[in-house]
C-alpha positions, 0 to 999 in steps of 0.5 A: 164080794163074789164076780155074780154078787157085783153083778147082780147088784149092778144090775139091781140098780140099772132095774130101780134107774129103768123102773123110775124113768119108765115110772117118770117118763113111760106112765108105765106102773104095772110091768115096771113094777114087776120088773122091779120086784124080780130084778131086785130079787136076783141079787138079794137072792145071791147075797143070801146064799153068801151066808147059807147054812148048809150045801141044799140051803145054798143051791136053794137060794142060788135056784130062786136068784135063777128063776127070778133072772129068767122072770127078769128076762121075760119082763124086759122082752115084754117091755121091749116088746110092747114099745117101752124100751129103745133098743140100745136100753133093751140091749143093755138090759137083756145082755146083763140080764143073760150074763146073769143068767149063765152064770146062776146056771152054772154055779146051780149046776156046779153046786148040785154036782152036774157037768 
């Protein structure tokens, strides 16, 4: 499994650990959910692309795993934002959520032949 693979995948399961406890513990059910649903995505997005049938379909999936991250990112600062998160959660969060980030940038980047 790839480096972004294993971190996506990480990072899907602290998303569905903060979607219950802010589900449980928060009574929050709308954003948590669309945290949910875009946190998830990114590595599924990534796992897909693992098997794509061509160089476009690649970068492609890679692209949507991106946007899903950078939907991520603003849910979590929404969250933070309108008091849900501590900020050692949000801080755990956002960072894995950036290293992500950077690294889809960059694998779109260095797919589609841009320095």
């Amino acid at each position: 499994m790839s480096v972004v693979a294993t971190k996506s995948y990480c990072f899907a399961i602290k998303v569905v650990a903060m979607y219950k406890f802010l589900v449980e513990d928060r009574k929050e059910y709308v954003l948590s959910k669309q945290l949910l649903r875009c946190g998830t995505a990114i590595g599924a997005l990534v796992r897909e692309a693992q098997h794509a049938q061509s160089r476009p379909d690649f970068v492609h999936k890679m692209s949507v795993a991106l946007k899903e991250a950078n939907e991520t990112a603003y849910w979590i600062s929404l969250l933070n934002d309108t008091g849900y998160l501590s900020v050692e959660i949000f801080s755990t969060l956002s960072n894995d959520c950036d290293e992500l980030l950077r690294l889809l940038v960059k694998i779109v980047k260095t797919a589609k032949g841009i320095k």
